[in-house]
N, C-alpha and C positions, 0 to 999 in steps of 0.2 A: 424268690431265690431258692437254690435245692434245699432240700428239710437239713435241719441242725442236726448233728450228731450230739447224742443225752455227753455231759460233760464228764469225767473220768473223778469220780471221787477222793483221788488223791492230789489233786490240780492247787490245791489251799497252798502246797508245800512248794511250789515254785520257788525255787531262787532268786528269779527275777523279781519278786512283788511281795516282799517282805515287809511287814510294818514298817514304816517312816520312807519304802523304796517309791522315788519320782517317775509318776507314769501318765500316761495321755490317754483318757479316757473316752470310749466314742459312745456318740448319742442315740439313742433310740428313738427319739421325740419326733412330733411328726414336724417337717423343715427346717430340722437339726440332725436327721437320719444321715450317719456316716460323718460326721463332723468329730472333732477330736480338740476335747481340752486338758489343760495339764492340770493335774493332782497330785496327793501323797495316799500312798494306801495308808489306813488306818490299822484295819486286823482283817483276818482270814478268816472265813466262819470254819465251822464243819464240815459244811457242803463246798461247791467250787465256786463259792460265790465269796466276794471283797466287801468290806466296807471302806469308802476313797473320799477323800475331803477335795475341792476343788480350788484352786486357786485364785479364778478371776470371776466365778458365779455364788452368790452368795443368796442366803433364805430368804433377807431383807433389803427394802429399798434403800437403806440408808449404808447397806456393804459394809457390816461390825459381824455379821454372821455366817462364814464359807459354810457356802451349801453340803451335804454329805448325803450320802447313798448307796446304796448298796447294789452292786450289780456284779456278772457275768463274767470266768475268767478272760471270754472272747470276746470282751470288750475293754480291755485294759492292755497295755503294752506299756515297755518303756520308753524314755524320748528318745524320741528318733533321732540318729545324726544329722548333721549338718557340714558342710563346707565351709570351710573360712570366706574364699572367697569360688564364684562360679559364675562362667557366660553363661546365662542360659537361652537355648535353641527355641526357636517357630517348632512347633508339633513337641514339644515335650512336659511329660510329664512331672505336674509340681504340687505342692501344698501351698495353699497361701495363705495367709494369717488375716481374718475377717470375724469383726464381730465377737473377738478375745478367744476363737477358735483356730483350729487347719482344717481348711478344705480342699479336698482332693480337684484336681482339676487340668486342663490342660492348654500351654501358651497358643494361642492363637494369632498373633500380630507383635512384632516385637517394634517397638514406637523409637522417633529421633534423640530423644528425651532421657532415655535410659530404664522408659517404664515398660510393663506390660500386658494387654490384655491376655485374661484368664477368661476357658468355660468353664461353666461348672455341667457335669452332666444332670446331677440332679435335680436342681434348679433348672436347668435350661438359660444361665442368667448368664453375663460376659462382664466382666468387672476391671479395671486399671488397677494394678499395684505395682509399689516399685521395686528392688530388688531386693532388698533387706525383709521384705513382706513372702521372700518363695525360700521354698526349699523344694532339693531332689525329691519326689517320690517314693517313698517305699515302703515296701512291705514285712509285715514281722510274719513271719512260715516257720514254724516249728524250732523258735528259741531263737531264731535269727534275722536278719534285714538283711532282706533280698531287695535289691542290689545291695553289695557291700559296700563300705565307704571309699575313698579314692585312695585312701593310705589305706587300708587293708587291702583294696585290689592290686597296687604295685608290690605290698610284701609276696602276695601267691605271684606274681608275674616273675620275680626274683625266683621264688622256689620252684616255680613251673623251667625257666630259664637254667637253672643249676642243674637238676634235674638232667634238660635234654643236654647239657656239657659232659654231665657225668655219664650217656649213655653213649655218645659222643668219643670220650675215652675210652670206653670200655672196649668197645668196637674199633678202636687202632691197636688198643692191647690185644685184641683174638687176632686181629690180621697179622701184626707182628708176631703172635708167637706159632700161627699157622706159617707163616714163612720161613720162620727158623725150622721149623719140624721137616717142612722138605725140603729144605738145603739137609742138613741134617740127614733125610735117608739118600739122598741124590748123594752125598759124600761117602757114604754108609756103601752105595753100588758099588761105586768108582773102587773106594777100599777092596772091595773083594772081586772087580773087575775090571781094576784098572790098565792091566797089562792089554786087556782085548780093547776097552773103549776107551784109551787116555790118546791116543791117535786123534782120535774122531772127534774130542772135549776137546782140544786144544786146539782144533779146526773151527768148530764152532764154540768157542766157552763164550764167546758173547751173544752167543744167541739165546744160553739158559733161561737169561732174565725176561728175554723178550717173545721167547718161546711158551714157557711153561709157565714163570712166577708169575710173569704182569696176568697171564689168563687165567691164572688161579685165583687171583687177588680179587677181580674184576668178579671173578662169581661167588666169592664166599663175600663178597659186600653187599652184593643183589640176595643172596641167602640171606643177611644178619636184616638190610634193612626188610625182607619181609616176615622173616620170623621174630625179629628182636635178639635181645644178645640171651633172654632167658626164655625163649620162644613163647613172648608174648607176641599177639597182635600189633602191627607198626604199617607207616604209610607204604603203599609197595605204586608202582606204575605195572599197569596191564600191557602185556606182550603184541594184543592186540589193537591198542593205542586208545581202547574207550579210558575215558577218565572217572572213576571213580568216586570222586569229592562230590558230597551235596553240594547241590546248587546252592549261589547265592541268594538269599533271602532280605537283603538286609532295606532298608525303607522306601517303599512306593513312594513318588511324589503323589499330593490330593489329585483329584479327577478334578475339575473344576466341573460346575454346572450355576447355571443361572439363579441366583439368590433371588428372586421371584417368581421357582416354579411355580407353575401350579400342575393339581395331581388331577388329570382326567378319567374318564371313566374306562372301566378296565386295567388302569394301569396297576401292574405290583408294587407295591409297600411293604412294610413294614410298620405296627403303630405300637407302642409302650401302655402301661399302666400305670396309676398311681396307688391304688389297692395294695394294702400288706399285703407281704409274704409276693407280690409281682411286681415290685418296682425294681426296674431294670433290666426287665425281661421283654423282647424283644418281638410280635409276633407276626408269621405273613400271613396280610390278606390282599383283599383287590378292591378298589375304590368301583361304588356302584355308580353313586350319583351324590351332587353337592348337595348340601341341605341347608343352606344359609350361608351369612359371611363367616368364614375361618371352618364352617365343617362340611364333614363328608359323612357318607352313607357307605360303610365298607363292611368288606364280608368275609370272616376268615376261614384260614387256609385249609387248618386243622382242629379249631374249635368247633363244637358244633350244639345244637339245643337240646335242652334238656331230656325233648320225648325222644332225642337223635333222629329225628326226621330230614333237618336237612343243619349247614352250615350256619353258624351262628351270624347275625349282623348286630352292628352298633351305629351309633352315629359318635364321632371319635372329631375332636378339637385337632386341629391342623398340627399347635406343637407337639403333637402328641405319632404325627406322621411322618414317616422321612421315606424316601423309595428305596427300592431293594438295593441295598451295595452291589458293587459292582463284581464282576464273577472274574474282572482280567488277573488278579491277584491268585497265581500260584502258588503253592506250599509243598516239597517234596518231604521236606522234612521239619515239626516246629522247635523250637532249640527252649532249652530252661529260662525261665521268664518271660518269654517271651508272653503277651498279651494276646487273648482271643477271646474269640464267642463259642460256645460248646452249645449241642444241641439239647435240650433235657426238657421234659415235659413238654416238647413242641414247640416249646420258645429260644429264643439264643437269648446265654447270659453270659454275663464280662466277665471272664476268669484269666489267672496266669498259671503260667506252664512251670510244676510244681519239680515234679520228675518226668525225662524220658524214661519209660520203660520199654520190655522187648517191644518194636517198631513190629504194627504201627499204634500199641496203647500210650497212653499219657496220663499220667495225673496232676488235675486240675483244680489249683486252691480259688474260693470262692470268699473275699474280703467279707462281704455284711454278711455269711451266717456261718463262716468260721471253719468251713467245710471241704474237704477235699476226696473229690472223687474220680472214679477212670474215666478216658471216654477212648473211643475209640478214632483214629487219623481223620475216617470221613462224619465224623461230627463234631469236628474242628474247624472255623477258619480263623486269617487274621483279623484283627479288630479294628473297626474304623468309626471315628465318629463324623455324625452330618450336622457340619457347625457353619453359619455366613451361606449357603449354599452351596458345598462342596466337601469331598470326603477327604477328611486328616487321616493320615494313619500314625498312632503315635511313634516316638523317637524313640529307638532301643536303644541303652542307657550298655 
């Protein structure tokens, strides 16, 4: 995962994590990495580092003693929300309660029964729980949970909504009082020329409104909505009829492919590590040759040996292999939250889409080391995982 940023020395003072504040604590341990159980902070040291008592892990086998320890502000959060009640979707992202933890993972099979399998990516395992056992996904980014919760995202859809009402008005109010302005000089004429052109007005007086107003109206509307009522930025349509609007982006179906590949010689991959510091990280190579049951002889794309004489090779465990996702998935633009892979040290890792910034950078938060960095459009894509033989692309929430 990308290096940690050193923690900010004044991180102790969080509001969120005050002595006796309930928090979800994630594990470091090796086949507990990325897992999350609840505690209470204890105290804040000096440094940015907690001391947390744990609720359901204890010192002793007989569980009279909550385990405590001392760890990392970027391993502490508060508890996450939860839903009263929620359908939850095939391809979407969940926690699910295992083992007196949550772990991150994603619905695979939604059952007759009302249960559902889960993968886990870390594990590589697929597990049944029922629904009382998941909650939505999310992530805590800079003091907050990303996604928001269902009632916080209908109060913003309310203030988003009032909002375009109130701009809405404001823009019948300029057209209304740009109307009155030129009736107003058109009588203002008439007054000082009415003897020459009150003939000619009472010939056509119905033609003013159809003449002049209605085409004034028509272009100071096409004016407000392109500049805004305070000449902001607003949607406008192009004269020339190209449209505008990013493309839709919204979820590939899976590709399907044969849940009994097998990977033949030359073909591209992809194969994972279990090594700190590269679990999760993604790298290409090319399958040489088989080398027994379940492995292969491959050779990567961009690693290479030590003397750098040539391309580095391994012999790499099958789960450990998946083939190159597929290239049909377009991206013109990737939206906030959204889930990818980013390129960094040669590998793709799972990050979300933190901030857009000026197009086409991004910043991209990285869960297990806490870390947020730019990257640039083309060393983004979408994220997919290779689960059952075929590629999920998660549920955007």
């Amino acid at each position: 995962m990308p290096p940690r940023s050193t923690p900010k020395s004044k991180s102790n003072q969080n509001p969120h994590f005050k002595p006796g504040s309930k928090v979800e604590i994630m594990s470091e341990e090796d086949g507990f990495r990325g897992s999350f159980y609840t505690g209470t902070v204890v105290k804040a040291t000096r440094t940015s580092k907690f001391v947390v008592e744990y609720d359901k892990l204890f010192e002793d086998e007989e569980g009279t003693k909550p385990l405590q320890e001392t760890v990392n502000e970027f391993q502490i959060r508060p508890i996450a929300p939860r839903e009263k009640k929620r359908e939850f979707k095939f391809s979407e992202e969940v926690d699910a309660f295992h083992n007196d933890g949550w772990w991150e993972g994603v619905i695979t099979e939604v059952n007759d029964d009302g249960k559902f399998a889960v993968f886990f990516r870390s594990t590589k395992e697929q597990i049944e729980f029922s629904e009382e056992n998941l909650r939505l996904h999310r992530e805590w980014i800079n003091g907050a949970w990303k996604p928001t919760s269902e009632g916080e995202e209908e109060e913003k859809k309310e203030e988003v909504k009032e909002k375009e009402n109130e701009g809405s008005r404001n823009k019948r109010k300029l057209v209304e009082e740009e109307e009155k302005e030129v009736k107003r000089r058109v009588n203002k004429v008439l007054s000082l020329y009415g003897s020459y052109l009150m003939p000619l007005v009472k010939a056509a007086r119905q033609d003013w409104e159809k003449d002049f107003l209605l085409p004034f109206r028509k272009i100071y509307i096409v004016v407000i909505n392109m500049h805004g009522p305070k000449g902001g930025n607003a949607k406008e349509e192009s004269s020339s009829g190209f449209d505008s609007k990013v493309p839709d982006t919204t979820q590939v179906k899976p590709i399907e492919s044969p849940k009994d590949a097998k990977f033949s010689k030359g073909m591209l991959v992809e194969v994972s590590s279990d090594e700190d510091g590269l679990k999760g990280a993604w790298f290409a190579a090319t399958i040489v040759e088989p080398v027994g049951k379940d492995k292969y002889l491959i050779e990567y794309q961009a690693l290479r040996t030590e003397d750098d004489s040539d391309f580095l090779r391994e012999e790499i465990d099958t789960v450990h292999i998946r083939p190159r996702p597929p290239q049909t998935i377009m991206i013109d633009r990737f939206k906030k939250l959204e889930e990818v892979d980013a390129l960094f040290n040669d590998a793709w890792w799972v990050g979300v889409v933190s901030r857009v910034n000026t197009f086409p950078k991004y910043l991209v938060f990285f869960k297990d080391s806490n870390e947020e960095l730019e990257f640039q459009h083309s060393d983004l894509r979408p994220h997919q995982d290779w689960i059952n033989g075929k590629w999920v692309t998660p549920s955007k929430v």
